[in-house]
C-alpha positions, 0 to 999 in steps of 0.5 A: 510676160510682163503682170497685169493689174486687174483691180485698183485697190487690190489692197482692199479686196485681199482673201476676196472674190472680186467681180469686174465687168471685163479684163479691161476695166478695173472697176470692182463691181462686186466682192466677198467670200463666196464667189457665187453671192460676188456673181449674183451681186455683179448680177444684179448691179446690171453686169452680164458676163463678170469676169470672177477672180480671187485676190490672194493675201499679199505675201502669199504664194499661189501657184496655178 
């Protein structure tokens, strides 16, 4: 399975909480630490359903 990049930038957003408004569009709505304040600032910038994901350090391992 080939990767997907979810976010341009990703640099930026590294140890972060990210908001987009879908899978599909690569636009950070919101971001920060705490992912209930990135959904609440997604929420008020008018995004309904943000699609909420962490952005590991780079050169770091995650298994999920």
């Amino acid at each position: 399975m080939a990767a997907k990049k979810l976010i341009n930038g990703g640099k930026r957003y590294e140890g972060k909480f990210v908001a987009t408004e879908s899978f599909n569009n690569k636009t950070v709505v919101a971001s920060g630490k705490n992912p209930d304040a990135v959904i609440a600032r997604a929420a008020e910038k008018g995004c309904k359903s943000p699609v909420v994901f962490f952005v590991p350090d780079r050169n770091t391992i995650h298994i999920y």
